[in-house]
C-alpha positions in Angstrom: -23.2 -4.0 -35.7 -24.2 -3.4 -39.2 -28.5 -4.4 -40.0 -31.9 -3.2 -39.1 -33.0 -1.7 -35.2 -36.5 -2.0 -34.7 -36.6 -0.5 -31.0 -34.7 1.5 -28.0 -31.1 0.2 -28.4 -27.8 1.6 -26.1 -24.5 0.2 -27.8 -21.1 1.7 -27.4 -21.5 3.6 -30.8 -25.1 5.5 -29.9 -28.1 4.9 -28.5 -31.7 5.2 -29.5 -34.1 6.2 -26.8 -37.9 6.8 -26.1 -39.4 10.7 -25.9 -41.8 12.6 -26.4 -43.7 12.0 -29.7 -41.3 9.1 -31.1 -38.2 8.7 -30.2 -34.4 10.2 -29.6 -31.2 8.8 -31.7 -27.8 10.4 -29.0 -24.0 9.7 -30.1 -22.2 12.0 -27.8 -23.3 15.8 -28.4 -25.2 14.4 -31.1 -29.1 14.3 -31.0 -31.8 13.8 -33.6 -35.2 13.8 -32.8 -37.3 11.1 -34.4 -40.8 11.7 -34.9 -42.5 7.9 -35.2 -44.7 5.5 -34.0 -42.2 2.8 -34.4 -38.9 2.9 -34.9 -36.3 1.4 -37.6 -32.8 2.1 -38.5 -30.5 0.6 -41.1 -26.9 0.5 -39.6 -25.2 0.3 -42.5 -21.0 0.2 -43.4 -20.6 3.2 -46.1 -17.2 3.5 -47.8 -14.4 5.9 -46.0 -15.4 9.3 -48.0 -18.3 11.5 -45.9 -16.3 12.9 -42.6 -15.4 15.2 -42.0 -17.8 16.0 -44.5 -18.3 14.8 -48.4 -16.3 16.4 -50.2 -14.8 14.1 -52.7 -15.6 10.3 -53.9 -12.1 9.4 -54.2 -10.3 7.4 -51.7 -6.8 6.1 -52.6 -6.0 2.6 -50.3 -1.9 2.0 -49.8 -0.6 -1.2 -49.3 3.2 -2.9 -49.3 4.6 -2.6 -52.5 4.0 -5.7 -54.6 6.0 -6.5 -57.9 4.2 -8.7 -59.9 6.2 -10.2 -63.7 4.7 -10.0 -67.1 1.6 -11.8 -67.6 0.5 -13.0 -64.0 -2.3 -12.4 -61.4 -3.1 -12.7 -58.4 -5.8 -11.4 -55.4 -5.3 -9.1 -52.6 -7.7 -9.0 -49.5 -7.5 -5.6 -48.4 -8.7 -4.3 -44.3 -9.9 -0.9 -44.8 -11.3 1.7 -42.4 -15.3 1.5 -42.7 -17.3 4.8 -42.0 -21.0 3.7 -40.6 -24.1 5.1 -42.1 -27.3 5.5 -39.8 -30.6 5.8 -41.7 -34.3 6.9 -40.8 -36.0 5.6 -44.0 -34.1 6.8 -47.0 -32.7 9.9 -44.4 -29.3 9.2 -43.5 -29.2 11.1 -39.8 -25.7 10.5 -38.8 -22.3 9.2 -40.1 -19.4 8.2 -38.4 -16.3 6.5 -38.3 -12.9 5.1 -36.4 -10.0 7.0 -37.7 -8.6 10.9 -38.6 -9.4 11.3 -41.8 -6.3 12.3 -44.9 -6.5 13.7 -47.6 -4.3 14.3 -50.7 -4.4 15.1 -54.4 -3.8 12.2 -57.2 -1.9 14.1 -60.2 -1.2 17.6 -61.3 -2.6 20.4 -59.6 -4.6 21.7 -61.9 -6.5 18.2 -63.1 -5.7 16.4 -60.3 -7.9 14.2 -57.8 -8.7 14.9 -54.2 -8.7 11.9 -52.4 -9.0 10.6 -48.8 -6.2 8.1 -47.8 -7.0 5.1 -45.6 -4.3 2.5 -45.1 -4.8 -1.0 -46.3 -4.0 -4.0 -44.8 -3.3 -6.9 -46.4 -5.2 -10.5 -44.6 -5.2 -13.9 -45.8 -8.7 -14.5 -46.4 -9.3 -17.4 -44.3 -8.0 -15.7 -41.2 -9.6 -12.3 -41.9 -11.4 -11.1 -38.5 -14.9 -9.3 -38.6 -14.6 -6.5 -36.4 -17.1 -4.0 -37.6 -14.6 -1.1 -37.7 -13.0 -1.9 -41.0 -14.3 -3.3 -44.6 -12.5 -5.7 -47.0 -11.7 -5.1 -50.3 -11.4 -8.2 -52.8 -9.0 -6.9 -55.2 -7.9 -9.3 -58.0 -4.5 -7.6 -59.7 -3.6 -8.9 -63.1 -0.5 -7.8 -65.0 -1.4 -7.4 -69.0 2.2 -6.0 -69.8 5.3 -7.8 -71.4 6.9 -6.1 -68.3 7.3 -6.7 -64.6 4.9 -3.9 -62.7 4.7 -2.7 -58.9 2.0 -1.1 -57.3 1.4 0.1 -53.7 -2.1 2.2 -54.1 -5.7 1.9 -56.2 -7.5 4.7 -56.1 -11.2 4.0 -55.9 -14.4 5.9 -56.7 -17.0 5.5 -54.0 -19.8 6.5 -56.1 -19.3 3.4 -57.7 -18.3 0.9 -55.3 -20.8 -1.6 -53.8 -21.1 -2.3 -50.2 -22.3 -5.5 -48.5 -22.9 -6.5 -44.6 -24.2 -8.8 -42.5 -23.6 -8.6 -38.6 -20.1 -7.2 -38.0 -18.8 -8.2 -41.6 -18.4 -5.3 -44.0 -16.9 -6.2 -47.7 -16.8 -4.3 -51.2 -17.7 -5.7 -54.8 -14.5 -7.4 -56.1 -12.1 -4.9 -57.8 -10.0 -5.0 -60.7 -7.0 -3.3 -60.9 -5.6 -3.8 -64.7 -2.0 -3.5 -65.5 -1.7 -1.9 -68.7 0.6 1.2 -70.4 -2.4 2.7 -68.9 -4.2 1.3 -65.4 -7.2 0.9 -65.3 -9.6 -0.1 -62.1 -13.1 -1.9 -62.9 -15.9 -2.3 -60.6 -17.5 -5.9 -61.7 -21.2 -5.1 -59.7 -20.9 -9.0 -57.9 -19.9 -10.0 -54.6 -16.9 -11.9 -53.8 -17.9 -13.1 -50.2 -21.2 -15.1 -50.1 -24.1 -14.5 -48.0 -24.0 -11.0 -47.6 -26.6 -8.4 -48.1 -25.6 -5.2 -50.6 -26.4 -2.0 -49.5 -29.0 0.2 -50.7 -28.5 3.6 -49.1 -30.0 5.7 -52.0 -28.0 8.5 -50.1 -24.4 6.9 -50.8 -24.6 4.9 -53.8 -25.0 6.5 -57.7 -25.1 4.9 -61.0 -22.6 2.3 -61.4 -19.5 3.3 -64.5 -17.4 0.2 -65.3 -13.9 1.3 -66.2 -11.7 4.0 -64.4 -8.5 4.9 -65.1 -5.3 5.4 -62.7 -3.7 7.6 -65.6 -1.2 9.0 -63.1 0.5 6.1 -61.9 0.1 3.3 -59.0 
């Protein structure tokens, strides 16, 4: 699914095709002409936040509620939708993805968030199942309070997030989702699953921040 196509291809998804002058990239009503000797695409899993069009960097991922007492950790493995990037050189020339898209605002009206929701499923890592649709999301919850906590969301910032692929597998950076009177969400730029590749879409990725906040609540 996801990695470079150096010729004519026809999947299920798209297809790219031979014309006049180069060649011809169809998915459905969609066409783009391509205007090369050679071809090469990057197929490449981009995080749930360009369709229907980009219009915010936030995406909030709900899962069952999980209580969690003062003082203890632990790591979630998180199925996610995955949107998929198509790219002509540093061009991205068509986006798409598996599921109707949400939206809805994190906090007050007028300071709020707009987000896209995506549900979240929660797999046991040795059983998770590749299936080029969806992304994982390592994300390693740690309670810093004197209190028991519960949380059923993490609202992420895409700009910041780091994909990686190989074949049909589709993962984020580890996350870290901090439990304190305020909670905070850090993106720790390393890869939890080994082997992968990150992706460099210049179009999707910006300069990573460390530290968010989820000042209005989990």
């Amino acid at each position: 699914m996801f990695g470079r196509i150096d010729g004519p291809v026809k999947r299920k998804e798209f297809s790219v095709i031979r014309s006049r002058g180069g060649f011809t990239y169809r998915r459905g009503d969609r066409q783009v002409r391509l205007v090369s000797k050679d071809i090469a695409l990057d197929v490449l899993p981009l995080a749930p936040v360009n369709l229907p069009e980009r219009i915010t960097g936030h995406f909030i991922v709900n899962f069952d509620k999980i209580h969690i007492g003062p003082r203890e950790r632990l790591v979630l493995f998180l199925k996610v939708p995955v949107e998929v990037g198509v790219f002509f050189g540093d061009e991205r020339i068509d986006v798409f993805g598996f599921v109707k898209e949400e939206f809805s605002l994190y906090g007050p009206v007028d300071g709020g968030i707009v987000a896209r929701e995506v549900a979240g499923e929660e797999v046991e890592e040795e059983k998770i199942k590749w299936d080029g649709r969806s992304a994982v999301i390592p994300l390693r919850i740690k309670n810093y309070t004197s209190s028991a906590r519960h949380m059923s969301r993490v609202i992420l910032n895409a700009d910041y997030l780091e994909m990686y692929y190989d074949g049909k597998k589709a993962a984020t950076e580890m996350v870290k989702l901090d439990l304190r009177e305020v909670p905070r969400v850090r993106y720790v730029n390393k890869a939890y699953f080994k082997g992968l590749k990150k992706v460099e879409a210049k179009k999707q990725l910006l300069r990573k921040e460390e530290v968010e906040q989820m000042e209005w609540g989990l």
